[in-house]
C-alpha positions in Angstrom: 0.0 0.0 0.0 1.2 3.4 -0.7 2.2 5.5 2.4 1.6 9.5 2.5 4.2 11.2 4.9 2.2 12.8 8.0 3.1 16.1 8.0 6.7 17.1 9.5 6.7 14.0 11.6 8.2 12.3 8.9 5.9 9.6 9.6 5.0 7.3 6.7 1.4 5.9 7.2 -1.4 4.4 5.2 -3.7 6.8 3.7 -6.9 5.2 6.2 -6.3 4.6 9.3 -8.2 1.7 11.5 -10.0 3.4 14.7 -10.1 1.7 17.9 -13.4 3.1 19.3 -15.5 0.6 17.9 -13.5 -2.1 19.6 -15.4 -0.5 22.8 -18.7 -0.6 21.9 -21.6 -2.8 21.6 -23.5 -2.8 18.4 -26.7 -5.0 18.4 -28.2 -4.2 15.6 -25.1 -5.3 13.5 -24.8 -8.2 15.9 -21.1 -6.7 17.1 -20.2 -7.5 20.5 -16.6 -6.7 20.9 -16.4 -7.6 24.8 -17.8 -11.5 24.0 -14.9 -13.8 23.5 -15.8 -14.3 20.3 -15.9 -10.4 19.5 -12.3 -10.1 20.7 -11.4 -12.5 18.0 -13.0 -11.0 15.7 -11.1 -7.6 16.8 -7.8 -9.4 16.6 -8.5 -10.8 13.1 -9.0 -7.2 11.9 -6.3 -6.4 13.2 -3.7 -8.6 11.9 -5.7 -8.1 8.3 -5.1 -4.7 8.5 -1.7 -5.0 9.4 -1.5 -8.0 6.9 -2.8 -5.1 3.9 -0.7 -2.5 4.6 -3.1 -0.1 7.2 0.1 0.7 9.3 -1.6 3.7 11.4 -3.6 2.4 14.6 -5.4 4.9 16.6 -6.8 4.4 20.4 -8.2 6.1 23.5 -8.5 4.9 27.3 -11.7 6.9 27.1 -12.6 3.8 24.5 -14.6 1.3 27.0 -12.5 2.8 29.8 -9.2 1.4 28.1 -11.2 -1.7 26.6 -9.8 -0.5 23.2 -6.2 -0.3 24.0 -6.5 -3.7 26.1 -7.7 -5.2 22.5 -5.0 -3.3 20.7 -2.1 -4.7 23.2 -3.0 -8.2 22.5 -1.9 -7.4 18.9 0.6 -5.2 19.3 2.7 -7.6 21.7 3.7 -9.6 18.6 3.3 -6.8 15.7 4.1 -3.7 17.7 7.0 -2.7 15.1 4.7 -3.0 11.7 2.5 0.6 12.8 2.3 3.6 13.9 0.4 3.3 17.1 -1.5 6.4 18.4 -3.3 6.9 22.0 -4.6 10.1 24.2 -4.6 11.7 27.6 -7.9 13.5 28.3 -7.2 17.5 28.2 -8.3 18.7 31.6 -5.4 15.9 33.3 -2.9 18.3 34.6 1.6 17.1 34.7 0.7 14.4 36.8 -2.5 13.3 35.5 -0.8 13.0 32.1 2.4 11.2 33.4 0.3 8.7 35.5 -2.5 8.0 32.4 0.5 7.3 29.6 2.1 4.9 32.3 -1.4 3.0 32.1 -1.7 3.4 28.6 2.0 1.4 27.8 1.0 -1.2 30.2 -2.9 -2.1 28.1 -1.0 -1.4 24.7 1.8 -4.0 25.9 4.7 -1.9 24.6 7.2 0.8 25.3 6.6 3.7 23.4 4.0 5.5 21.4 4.4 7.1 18.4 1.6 9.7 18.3 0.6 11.0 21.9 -2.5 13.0 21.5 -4.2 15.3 23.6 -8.1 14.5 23.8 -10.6 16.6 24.0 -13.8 18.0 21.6 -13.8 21.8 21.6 -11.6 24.1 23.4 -12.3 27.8 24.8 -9.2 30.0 25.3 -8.9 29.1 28.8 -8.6 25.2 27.9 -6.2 26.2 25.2 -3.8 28.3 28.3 -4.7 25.0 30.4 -3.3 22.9 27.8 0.2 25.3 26.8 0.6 26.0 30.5 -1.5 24.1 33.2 0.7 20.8 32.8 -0.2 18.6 29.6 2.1 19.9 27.6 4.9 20.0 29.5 4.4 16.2 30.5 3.9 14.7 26.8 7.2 17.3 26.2 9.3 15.0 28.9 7.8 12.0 27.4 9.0 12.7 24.6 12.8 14.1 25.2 12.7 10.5 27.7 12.0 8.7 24.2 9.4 7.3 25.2 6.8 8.8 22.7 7.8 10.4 19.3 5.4 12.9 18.4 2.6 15.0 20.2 -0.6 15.7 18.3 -4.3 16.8 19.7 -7.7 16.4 18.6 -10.8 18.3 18.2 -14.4 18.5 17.2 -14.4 22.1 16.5 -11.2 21.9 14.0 -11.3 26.0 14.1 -10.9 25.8 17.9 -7.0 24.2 17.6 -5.7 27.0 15.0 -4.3 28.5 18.1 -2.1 25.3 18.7 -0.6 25.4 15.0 2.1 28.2 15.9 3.7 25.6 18.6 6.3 23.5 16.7 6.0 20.8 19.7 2.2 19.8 18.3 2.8 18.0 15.3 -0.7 15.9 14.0 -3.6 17.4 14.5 -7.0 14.8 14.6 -9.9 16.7 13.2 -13.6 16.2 12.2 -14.0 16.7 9.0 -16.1 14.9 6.6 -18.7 15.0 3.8 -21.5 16.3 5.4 -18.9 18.6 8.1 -16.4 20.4 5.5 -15.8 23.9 7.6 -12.4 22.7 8.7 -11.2 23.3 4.3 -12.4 27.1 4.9 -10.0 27.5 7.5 -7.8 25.2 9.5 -6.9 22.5 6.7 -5.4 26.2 5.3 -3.6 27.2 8.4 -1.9 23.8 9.0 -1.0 23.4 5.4 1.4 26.1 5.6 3.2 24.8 9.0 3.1 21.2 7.4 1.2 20.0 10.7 0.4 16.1 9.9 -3.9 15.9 9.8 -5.9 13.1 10.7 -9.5 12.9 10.1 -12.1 11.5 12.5 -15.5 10.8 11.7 -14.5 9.8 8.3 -17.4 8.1 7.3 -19.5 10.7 9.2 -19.9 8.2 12.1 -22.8 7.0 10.1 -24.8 10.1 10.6 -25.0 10.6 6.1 -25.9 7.1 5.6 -28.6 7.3 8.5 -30.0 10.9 7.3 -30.4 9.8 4.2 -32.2 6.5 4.4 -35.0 8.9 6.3 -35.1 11.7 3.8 -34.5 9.3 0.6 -35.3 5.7 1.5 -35.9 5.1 -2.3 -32.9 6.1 -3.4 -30.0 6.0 -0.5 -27.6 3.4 -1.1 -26.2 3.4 2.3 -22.3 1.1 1.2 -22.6 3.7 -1.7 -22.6 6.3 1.0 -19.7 4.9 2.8 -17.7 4.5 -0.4 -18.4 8.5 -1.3 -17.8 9.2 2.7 -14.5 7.5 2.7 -13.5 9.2 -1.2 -14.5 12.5 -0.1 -11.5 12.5 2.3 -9.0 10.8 0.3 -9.5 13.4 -2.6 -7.8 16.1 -0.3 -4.1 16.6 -0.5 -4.3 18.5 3.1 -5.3 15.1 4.6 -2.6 12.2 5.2 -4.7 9.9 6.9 -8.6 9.2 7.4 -9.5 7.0 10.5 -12.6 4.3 9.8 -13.8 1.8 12.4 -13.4 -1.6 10.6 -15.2 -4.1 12.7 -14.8 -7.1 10.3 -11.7 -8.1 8.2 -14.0 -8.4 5.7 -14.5 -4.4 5.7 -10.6 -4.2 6.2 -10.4 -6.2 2.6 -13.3 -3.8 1.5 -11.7 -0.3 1.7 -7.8 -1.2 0.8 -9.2 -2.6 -2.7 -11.2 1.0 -3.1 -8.2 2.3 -1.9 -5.8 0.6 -4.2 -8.6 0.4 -7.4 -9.5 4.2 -6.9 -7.9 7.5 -7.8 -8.9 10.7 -7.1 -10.4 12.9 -10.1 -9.2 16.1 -8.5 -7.9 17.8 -5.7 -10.4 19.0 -3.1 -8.0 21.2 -1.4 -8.7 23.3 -4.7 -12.5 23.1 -4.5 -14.8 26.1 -4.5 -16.2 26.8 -1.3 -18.1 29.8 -2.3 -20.9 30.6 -4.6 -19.2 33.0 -6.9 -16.4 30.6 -6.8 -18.4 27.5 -7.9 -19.9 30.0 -10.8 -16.5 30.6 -11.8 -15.1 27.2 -12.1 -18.1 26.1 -14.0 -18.1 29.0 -16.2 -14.6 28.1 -17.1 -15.4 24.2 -17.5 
């Protein structure tokens, strides 16, 4: 599989990414039930497929199932720990020693010694959360973790994407995890702009809308919504921006592991969509030139 570099992290990694937050949940109605024994199986087989394919960007929470997720993760990554680069998070409102003492947890469920992307977690931030975060502790803990070795880079993550511009004029915060998505696009009017021009490494959550599209539209259009269709455009959408290195999607079965690397690999992008009109007179410009 190709590899995109992440930014100024010099990190190679797969263009999709495989999310660990559905390894925490229960899903009845898709009859997934990652905390039976037989779900954990099924977790470790998409694992190693990914792995097997080429997807060598993991990404993981302790707020997943109250580090049920990273437990998963660690069974896999005790034999295949040097084939990806694994990603975790602290929660933003730990201060020094909350960080310290959750990344200590965090090595010990993920059954290694290091992480390569430490991220700070948290939604939306106001300014004060932004000061908390520069100057109340987590900073300057993930900043010894990494001079100690024992992480490599330091990214965040955010909701709000327009909410972490602040963060993009420290060199120290390298990835940045944003939603954006088809249906939430407001990060490419702003913050996919700022971070382009400090070559920050971007990450996109919600990739396939967390399944809001596909659920909107079998309501509004039940005759016509073609809900894998809608994955497939949810999951092209962000691999058609330049700005974006990596998209994270919760695979639950190999068999969706297998599904996206042959769009991936089958697939090219038309255009750019860094370059796409995101203004009415803009749109009536491009088409008047087409």
């Amino acid at each position: 599989m190709k590899k995109l570099v992440l930014g100024r992290t010099g990190l190679e990694v797969s263009p999709i990414a495989i999310g660990g937050a559905a390894f925490a949940y229960v899903h009845r109605s898709k009859k997934w039930d990652p905390m039976s024994d037989e779900g954990k199986q099924v977790v470790h087989a998409t694992l190693h497929r990914a792995l097997d394919l080429g997807i060598n960007y993991v990404d993981t929470a302790p707020a997943y199932g109250n580090g049920y997720s990273e437990t998963l993760v660690g069974e896999v990554m005790k034999t295949r720990r040097s084939e990806c680069v694994l990603a975790s998070k602290v929660w933003y409102e730990l201060d020094h020693a909350g960080v310290i003492d959750s990344f200590h947890q965090i090595l010990e469920r993920l059954q290694t010694d290091h992480i390569d992307i430490m991220q700070i977690h948290g939604r939306m931030y106001t300014p004060q959360e932004v000061q908390h975060i520069l100057h109340g502790g987590p900073l300057d803990a993930l900043l010894e973790l990494r001079a100690s070795g024992k992480i490599g880079h330091i990214g965040i993550t955010t909701e709000e994407p327009w909410t972490v511009i602040p963060f993009l004029q420290h060199e120290a915060i390298e990835v940045y995890q944003i939603a954006y998505n088809f249906i939430y696009q407001a990060a490419a009017r702003h913050f996919l702009i700022e971070a382009a021009k400090v070559d920050a490494g971007v990450v996109s959550m919600r990739t396939m809308t967390s399944g809001i599209l596909q659920r909107e539209m079998s309501l509004l259009a039940p005759a016509s919504a073609s809900i894998p269709d809608l994955y497939e455009v949810a999951l092209k959408f962000v691999l058609s921006d330049s700005r974006v290195h990596a998209g994270i999607v919760e695979m639950r079965w190999p068999q969706e592991v297998e599904d996206n690397v042959r769009l991936l690999n089958d697939w090219h992008p038309p255009v750019d969509f860094a370059t796409l009109p995101r203004l009415t007179f803009e749109v009536y410009k491009a088409e008047d030139a087409e």
